[in-house]
N, C-alpha and C positions, 0 to 999 in steps of 0.2 A: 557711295553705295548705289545700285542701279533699282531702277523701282521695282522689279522681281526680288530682290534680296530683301528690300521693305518687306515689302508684301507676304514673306517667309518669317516674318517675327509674327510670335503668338500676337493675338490682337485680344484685350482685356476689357471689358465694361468696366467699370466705375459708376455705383448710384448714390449719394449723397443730394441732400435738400440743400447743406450749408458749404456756399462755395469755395470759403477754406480749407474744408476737410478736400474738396475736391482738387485745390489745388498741390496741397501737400501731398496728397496720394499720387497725383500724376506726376508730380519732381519726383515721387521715390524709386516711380514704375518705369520713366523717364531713364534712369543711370542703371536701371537692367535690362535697359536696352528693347523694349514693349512697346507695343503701337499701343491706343489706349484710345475708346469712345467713352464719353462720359452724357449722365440722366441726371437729373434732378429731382424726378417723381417717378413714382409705382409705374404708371402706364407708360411714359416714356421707355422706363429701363426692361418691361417686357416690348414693346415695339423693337427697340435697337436691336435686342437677345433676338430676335424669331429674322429680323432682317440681315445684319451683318452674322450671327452666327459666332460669337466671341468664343477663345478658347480658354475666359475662363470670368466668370462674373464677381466682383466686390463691391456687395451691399448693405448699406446702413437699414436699421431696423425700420428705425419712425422719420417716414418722410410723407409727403402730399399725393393719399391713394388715389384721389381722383375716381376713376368709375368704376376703380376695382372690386367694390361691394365689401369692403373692410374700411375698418377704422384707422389711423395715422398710425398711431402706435405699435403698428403690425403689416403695415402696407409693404416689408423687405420679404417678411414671412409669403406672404399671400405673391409677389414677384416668382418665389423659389419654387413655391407648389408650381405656380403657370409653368415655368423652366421644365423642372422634371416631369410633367408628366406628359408634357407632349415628345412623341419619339424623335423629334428632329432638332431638339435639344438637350433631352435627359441626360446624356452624359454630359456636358457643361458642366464643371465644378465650380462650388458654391463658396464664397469665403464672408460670413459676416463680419463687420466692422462695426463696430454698436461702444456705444455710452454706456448701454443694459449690460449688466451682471450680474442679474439675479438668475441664480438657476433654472424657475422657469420659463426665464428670456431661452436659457440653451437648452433646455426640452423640446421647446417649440423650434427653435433654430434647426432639432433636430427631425422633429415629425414633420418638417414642412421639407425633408431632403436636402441641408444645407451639408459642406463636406468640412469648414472649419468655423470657427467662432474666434474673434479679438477683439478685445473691450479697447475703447480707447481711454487715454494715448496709449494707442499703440506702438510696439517698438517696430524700427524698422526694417532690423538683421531678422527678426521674428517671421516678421511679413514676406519679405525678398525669401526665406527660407520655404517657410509654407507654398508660396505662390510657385516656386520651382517645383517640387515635391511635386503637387496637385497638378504641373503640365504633364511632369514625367509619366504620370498612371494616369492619365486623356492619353496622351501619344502610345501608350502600352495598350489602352483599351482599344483605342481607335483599331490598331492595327491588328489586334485579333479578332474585331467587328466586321473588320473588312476582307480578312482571312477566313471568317465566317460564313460572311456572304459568296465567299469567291466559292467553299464548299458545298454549299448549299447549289448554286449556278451547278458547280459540275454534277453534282448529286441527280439533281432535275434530267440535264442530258443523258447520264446515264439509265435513269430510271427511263426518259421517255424514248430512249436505243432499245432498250429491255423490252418495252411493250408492244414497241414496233418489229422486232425479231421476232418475239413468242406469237405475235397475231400470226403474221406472215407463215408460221409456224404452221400453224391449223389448217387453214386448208390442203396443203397436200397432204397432212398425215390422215383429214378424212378421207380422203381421196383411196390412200393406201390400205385403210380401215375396209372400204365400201368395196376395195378389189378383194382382200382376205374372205371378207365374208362370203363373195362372189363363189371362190376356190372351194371354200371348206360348203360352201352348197352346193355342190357338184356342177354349175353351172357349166365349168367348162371340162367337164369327163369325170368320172370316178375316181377317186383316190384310196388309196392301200390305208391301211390302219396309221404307220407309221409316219405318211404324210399329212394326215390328219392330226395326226399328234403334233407335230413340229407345227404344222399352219396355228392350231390352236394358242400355241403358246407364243406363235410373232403375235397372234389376236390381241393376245390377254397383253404381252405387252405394250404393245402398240395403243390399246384401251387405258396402261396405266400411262403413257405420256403423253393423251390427250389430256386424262385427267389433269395432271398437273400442271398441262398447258391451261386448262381451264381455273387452277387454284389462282396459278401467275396473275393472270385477266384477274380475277375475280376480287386478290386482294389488292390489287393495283388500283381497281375501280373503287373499292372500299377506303383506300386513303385520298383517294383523291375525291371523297366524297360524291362519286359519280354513283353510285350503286342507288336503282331504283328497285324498294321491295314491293314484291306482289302479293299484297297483306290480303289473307285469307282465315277464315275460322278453322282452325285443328281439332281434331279429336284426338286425345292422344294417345290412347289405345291402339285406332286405326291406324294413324301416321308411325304408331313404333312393328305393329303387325305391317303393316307395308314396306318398311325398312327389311325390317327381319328377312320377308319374303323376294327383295330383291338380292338379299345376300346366299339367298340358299344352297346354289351352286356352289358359289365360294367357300362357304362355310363347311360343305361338305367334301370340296376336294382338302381342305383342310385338316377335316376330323375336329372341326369347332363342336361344342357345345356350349348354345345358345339357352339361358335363361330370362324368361320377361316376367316384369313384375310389374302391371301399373294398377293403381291404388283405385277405387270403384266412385272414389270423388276425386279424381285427379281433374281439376278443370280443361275446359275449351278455351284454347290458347289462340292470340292472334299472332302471324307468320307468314313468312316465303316459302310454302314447302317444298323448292328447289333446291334456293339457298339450305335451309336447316337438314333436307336431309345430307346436302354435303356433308354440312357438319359431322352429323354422326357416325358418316361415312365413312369421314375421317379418323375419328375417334375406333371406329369396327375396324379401319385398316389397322391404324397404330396397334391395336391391341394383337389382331393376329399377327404381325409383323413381328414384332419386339417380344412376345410372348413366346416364338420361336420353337416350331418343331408340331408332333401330334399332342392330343390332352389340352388344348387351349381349352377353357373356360370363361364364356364371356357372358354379365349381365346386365341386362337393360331395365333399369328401373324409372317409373316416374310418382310423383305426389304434391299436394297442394303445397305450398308454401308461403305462407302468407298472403298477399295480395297476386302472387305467380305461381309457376310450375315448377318442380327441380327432380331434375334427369337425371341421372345417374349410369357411368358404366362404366364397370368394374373387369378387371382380368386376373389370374391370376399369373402372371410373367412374372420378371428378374425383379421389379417396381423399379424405383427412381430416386437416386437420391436428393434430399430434401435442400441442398444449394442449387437442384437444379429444376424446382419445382417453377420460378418465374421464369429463367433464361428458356425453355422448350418450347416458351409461349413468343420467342422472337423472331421474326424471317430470317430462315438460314443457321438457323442456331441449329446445334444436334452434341446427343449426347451418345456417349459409346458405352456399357455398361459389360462387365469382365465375361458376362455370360453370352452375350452376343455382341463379341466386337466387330461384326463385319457386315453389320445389317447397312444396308444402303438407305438412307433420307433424303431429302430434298429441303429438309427442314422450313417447310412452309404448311404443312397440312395444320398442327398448332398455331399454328400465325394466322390460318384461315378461320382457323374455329373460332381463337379469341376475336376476331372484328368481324364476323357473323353475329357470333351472341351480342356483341355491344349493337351492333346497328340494328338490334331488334330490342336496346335498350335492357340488356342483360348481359352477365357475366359466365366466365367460367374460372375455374380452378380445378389442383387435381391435390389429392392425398394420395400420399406412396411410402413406402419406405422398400428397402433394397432387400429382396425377398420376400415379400410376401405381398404383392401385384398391387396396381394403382386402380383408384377410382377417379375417374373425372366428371367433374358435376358441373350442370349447365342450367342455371337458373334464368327463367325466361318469365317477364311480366304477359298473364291473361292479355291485358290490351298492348298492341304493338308501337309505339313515338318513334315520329321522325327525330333525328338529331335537331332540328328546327323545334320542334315542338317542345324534345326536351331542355334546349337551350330558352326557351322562352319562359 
């Protein structure tokens, strides 16, 4: 056998105090054919574990803990915990080999993340069986750990191709924005009715694919925890009258009818009033959008709510059916609903709003049921926490 072939056999710890048991277990480990390091004490058998990396540890309960900060009679227990909980061993499967057989010898065998338990004498077809079994799911783990990783790597390149297209994206379409504008101001001659119509509507759309070039950026930066907010005091009154008032145009080529309702102790909220009025933005699009045609009815409510605010906006559209109340809240997700199957998404403006409200340390959710319009509510804490903040 060539030393690469060795070196292709599992390689096993072995901890035992009493050099018998130590020798017995390496003849047994020995004729299935095992490389095999072997410990004598607590600290030894976590050095070997963290240095060779064994692909599969067997240890006696009560041996000499040494500086492990336990008593003898538990120094295997206290081994297992070190094993599992550092990531560059966790999966190492565990197999006690113990004298103990009291039940809560194997409770503990169990809370400390052991994966078998054998009282001795143990048998040895027992042993050779387990010890197999417990390679085969490491080698299963292993390789869907690493098929894992390998997804994860490609995920990243993708995501960071995505951000670098959509950037690159932006500036010529301001560009092409900034020349629109130019047209429909007469800058370069007068225009007839009909060309001002048509220019209008490359405006407006060319408006809605910055927008969403900006949703792209926006939640990119929010998972990748890049997004710095510009925390400022709200009124919330003013902030939902200033919403309102930037939608007016819209609202009216729509034939919207707009209701506001905020509550006369609705508190001063702390925000990004960029960010959040995306938010709602999003929420005023969705509702005219999917509410589909003239007669839209949309309402804006806000009110104290405990220690926060909670906003409210309701439409009266097709609603939503209720298995699909979490999935709209995911990137790219979209629902088709029998009364407007051809409505176009992008299924990102919900993905936007949910990691807006959380990075302002708040939620959203929606009620709907399927005919009789959704409300989506956004509860937002008075004072604004960094994710650091609230992690701490």
């Amino acid at each position: 056998m060539t030393a690469s072939e060795a070196a292709r056999k599992p390689l096993i710890l072995v901890a035992d105090d009493v050099q018998a048991n130590v020798e017995l277990l390496v003849d047994q480990l020995n004729t299935l054919d095992f490389r095999i390091i072997c410990a004598n004490d607590g600290p030894s058998a976590v050095a070997l574990c963290f240095d060779e990396r064994p692909d599969l540890c067997i240890l006696d309960v009560a041996m000499p803990a040494g500086d492990l900060g336990v008593d003898d009679r538990s120094t295997g227990f206290e081994v297992c915990r070190r094993i599992k909980r550092d990531p560059r061993t966790a999966r190492i499967p565990v197999i006690f080999v113990t004298a103990l057989n009291d039940t809560s010898d194997r409770v503990k065998a169990i809370e400390a993340g052991g994966d078998d338990f054998l009282t001795k004498p143990h048998n040895r077809l027992v042993l050779g069986a387990r010890v197999r079994s417990l390679l085969k799911l490491k080698a299963v783990t292993d390789e869907l750990e690493d098929s894992y990783r390998k997804l994860r790597e490609l995920e990243k390149v993708r995501e960071d191709l995505m951000k670098m297209i959509v950037h690159d994206l932006k500036t010529p379409l301001t560009s092409v924005l900034a020349s629109l504008e130019m047209v429909t101001d007469g800058d370069f001659g007068i225009l007839t009715t009909v060309q001002k119509r048509v220019l209008a509507d490359a405006e407006y759309k060319a408006e809605e694919l910055l927008s969403l070039i900006n949703d792209l950026l926006e939640v990119a930066r929010i998972e990748d925890a890049d997004l710095r907010l510009n925390i400022e005091p709200l009124a919330p009154g003013a902030f939902v009258a200033d919403l309102v008032a930037e939608w007016e145009v819209r609202l009216a080529q729509e034939a919207a009818i707009v209701a506001v309702d905020v509550d006369d102790d609705a508190p001063v909220f702390e925000g990004d009033r960029t960010i959040l009025k995306r938010l709602f933005s999003n929420l005023m699009q969705n509702a005219l959008v999917h509410s589909g045609g003239a007669g839209v009815a949309i309402e804006l409510r806000a009110r104290a709510d405990g220690d926060g605010i909670l906003f409210a906006v309701s439409d009266n559209g097709p609603g939503i059916p209720e298995e699909y109340h979490e999935v709209i809240f995911q990137k790219f997700r979209q629902v088709k609903t029998p009364r407007l199957p051809n409505v176009r998404s992008s299924g990102l403006g919900l993905a936007f709003c949910r990691l807006a409200a959380e990075a302002h340390g708040g939620r959203i959710w929606v009620k709907s049921k399927e005919g009789e319009g959704s409300t989506f509510f956004v509860l937002l804490p008075t004072r604004a926490t960094t994710p650091a903040e609230r992690d701490g």
